[in-house]
C-alpha positions as CSV (number, residue, x, y, z in Angstrom):
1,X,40.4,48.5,146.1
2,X,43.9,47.2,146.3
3,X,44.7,44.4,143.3
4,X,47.8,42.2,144.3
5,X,49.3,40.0,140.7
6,X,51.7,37.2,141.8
7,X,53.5,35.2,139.1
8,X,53.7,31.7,140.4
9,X,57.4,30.9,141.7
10,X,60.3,29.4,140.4
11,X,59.1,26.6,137.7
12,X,59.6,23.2,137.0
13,X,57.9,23.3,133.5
14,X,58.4,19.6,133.1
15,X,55.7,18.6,135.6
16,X,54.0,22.2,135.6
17,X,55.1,22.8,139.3
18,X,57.8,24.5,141.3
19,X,61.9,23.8,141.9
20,X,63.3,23.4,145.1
21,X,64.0,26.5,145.1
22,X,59.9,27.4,144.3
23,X,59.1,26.0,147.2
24,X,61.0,27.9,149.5
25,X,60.2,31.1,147.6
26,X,56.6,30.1,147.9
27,X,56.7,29.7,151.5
28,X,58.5,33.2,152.1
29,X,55.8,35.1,149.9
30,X,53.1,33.2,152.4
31,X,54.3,34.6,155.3
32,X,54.4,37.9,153.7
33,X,51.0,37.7,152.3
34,X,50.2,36.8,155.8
35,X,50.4,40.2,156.9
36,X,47.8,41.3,154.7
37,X,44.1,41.8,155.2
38,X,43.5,40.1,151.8
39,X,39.7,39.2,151.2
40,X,39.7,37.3,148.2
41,X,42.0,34.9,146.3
42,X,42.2,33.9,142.7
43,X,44.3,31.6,140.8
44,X,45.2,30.2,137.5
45,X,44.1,26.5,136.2
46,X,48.0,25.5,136.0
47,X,49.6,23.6,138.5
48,X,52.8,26.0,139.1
49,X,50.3,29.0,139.8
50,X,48.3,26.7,142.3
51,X,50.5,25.3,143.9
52,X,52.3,29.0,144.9
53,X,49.1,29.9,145.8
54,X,48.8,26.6,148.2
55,X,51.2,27.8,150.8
56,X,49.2,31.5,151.4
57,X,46.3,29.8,150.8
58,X,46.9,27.1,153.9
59,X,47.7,30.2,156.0
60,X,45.0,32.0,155.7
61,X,42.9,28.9,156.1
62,X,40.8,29.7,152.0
63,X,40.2,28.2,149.2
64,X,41.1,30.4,146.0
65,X,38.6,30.7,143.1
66,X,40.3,29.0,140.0
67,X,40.0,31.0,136.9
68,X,40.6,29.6,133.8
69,X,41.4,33.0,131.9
70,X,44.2,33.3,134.6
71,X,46.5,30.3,132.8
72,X,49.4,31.3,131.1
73,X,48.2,33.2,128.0
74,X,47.7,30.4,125.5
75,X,48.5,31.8,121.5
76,X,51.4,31.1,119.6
77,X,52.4,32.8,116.8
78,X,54.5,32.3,114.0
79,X,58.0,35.1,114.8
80,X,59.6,35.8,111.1
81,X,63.3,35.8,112.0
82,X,62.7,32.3,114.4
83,X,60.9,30.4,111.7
84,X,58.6,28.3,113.9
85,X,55.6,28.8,116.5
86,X,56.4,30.9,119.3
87,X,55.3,32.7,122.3
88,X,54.5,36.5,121.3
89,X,56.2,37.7,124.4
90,X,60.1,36.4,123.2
91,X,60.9,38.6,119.7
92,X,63.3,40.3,119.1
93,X,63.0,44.2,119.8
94,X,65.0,44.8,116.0
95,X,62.4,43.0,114.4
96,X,59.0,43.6,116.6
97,X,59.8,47.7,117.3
98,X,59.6,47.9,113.3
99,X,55.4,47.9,113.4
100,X,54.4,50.8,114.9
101,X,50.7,48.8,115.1
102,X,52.3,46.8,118.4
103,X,52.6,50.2,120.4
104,X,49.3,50.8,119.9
105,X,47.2,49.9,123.2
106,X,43.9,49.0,121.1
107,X,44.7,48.2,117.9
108,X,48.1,45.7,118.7
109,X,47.4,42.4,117.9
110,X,45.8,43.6,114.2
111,X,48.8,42.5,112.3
112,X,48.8,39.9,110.0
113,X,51.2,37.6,112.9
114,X,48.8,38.3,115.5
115,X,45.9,38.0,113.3
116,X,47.3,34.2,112.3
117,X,47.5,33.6,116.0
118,X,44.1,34.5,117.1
119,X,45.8,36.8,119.8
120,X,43.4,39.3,119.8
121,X,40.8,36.3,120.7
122,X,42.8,35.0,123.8
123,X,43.6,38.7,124.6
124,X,39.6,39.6,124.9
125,X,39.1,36.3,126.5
126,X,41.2,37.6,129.6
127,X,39.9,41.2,129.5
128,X,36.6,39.7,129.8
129,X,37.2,37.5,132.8
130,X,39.4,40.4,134.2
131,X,36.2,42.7,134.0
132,X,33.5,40.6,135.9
133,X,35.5,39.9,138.3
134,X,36.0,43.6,139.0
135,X,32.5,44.2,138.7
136,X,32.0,41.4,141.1
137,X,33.8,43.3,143.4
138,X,31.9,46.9,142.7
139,X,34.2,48.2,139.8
140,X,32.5,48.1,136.7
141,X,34.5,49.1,133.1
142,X,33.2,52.2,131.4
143,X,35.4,53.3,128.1
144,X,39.0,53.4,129.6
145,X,38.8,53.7,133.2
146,X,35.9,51.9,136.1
147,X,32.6,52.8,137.2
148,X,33.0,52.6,141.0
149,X,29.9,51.3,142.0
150,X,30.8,49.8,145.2
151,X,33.8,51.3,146.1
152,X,35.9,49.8,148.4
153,X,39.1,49.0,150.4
154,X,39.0,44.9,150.1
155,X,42.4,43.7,148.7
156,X,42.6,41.0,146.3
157,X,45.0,38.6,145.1
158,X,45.5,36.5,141.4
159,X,48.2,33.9,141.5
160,X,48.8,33.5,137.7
161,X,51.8,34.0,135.0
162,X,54.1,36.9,133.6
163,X,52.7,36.3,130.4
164,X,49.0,36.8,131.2
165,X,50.0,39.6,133.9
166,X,50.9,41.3,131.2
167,X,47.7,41.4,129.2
168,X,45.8,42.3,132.7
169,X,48.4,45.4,133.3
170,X,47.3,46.3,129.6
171,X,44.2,46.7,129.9
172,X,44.2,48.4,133.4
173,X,46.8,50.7,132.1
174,X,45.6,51.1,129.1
175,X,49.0,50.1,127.4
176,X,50.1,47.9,125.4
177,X,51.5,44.4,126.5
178,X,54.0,44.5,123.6
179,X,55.7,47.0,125.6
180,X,55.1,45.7,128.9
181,X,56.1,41.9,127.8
182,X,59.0,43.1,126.0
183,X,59.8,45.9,128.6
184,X,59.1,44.6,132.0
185,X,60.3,41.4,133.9
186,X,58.4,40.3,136.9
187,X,60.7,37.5,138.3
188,X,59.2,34.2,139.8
189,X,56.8,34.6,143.3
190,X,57.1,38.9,142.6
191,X,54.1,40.7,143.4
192,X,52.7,43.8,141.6
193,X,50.4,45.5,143.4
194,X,47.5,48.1,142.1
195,X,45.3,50.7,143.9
196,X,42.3,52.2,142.7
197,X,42.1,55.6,142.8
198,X,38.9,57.7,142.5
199,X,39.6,61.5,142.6
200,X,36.2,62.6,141.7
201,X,32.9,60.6,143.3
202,X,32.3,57.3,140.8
203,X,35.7,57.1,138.8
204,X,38.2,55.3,139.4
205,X,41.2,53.9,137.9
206,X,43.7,51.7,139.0
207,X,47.4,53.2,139.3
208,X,50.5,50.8,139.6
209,X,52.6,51.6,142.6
210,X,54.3,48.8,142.3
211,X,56.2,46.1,139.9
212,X,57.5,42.9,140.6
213,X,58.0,43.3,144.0
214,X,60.4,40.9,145.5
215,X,60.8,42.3,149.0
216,X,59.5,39.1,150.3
217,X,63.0,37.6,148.9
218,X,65.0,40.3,149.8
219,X,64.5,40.4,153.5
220,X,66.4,37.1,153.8
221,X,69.0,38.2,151.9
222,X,67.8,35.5,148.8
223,X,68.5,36.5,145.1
224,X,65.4,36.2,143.2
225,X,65.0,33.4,140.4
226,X,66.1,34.4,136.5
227,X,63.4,32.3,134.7
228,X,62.0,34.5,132.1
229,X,65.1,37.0,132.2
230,X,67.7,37.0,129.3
231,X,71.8,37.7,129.3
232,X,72.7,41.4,130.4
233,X,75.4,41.0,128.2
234,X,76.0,38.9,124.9
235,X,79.3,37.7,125.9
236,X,77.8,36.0,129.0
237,X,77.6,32.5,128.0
238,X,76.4,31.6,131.1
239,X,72.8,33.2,131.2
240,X,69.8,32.7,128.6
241,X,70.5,33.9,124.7
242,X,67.7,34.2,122.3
């Protein structure tokens, strides 16, 4: 089974859609999507996800199963250094790196930050959805890898948010999202794309081949969006500090 994760494209967070310049990256990942022989669609409660999703969705002539475990991953927490309630994806590395707990892929969000949060809640909330919909597609979890019960080639696709894409890569990878939150950035409309892979009769376990994807972007010569990206360089006044 292939998995396709889009993140919704470019955001206008003040009326939980899409830019301008969404829109016209929405409409180049349809008609990339458009090539595929994808069987199933799912898609995030939140407007931005949905309405990236609309344009595929119209070309392929579906509706897209909304999944409520697919919105942007919900808990704050309260970061040290920032002094207020924030997302647990935007900390510092100088201060997060120093608990060796958030590197762990099972035992993360057991600090006393997360633990005020009710992370590891949300985080199992997702998990949970992630896993019957796998099963409802003939992949059931067994310890750290699937059961394939049905194995097949159907390709499906979940229209959500980098922040929750996170958690889902977590669990398939068996890593933690601390890393991949604080070590990955999949820009607005990417796609990462996952492919079971069942070397001995019954196993399986999805391998990443790729991240972020953007090729939908780059064959018209457009630069991807920077949401969620930060300065290369301190002295650049002109891209996003902490």
């Amino acid at each position: 089974m292939q998995l396709l994760i889009v993140r919704h494209a470019d955001p206008d967070y003040s009326i939980d859609s899409l830019t301008p310049t969404g829109w016209e990256e929405a409409e180049l990942l349809s008609g990339w999507l458009a090539k595929l022989p994808i069987d199933a669609f799912y898609v995030s409660p939140l407007g931005r996800a949905k309405d990236t999703a609309s344009l595929t969705l119209k070309k392929f002539g579906k509706e897209a199963t909304v999944c409520d475990w697919l919105q942007e991953f919900p808990p704050k927490i309260m970061r040290p250094d920032a002094g207020r309630l924030i997302i647990p994806w935007d900390w510092l590395p100088a201060e997060w790196t120093k608990e060796e707990r958030y590197f762990d892929h099972q035992n993360w969000y057991d600090t006393e930050i997360m633990n005020d949060g009710h992370v590891g809640d949300a985080y199992r909330k997702v998990v949970k959805g992630l896993d019957q919909l796998l099963a409802h597609h003939g992949y059931r979890r067994k310890d750290l890898y699937y059961q394939a019960e049905q194995p097949n080639r159907d390709t499906i696709v979940l229209f959500c948010h980098f922040g929750v894409e996170c958690v889902l890569l977590s669990h398939l990878l068996n890593i933690s999202p601390m890393a991949l939150w604080h070590g990955f950035c999949a820009a607005p409309s990417s796609v990462t794309t996952l492919v079971t892979e069942e070397r001995r009769e019954g196993a399986a376990y999805f391998r990443m081949n790729c991240f972020g994807s953007t090729a939908h972007l780059d064959a018209t010569g457009r630069e991807p969006s920077v949401a969620a990206r930060f300065c290369e360089t301190f002295t650049c006044k002109e891209e996003r500090h902490d």
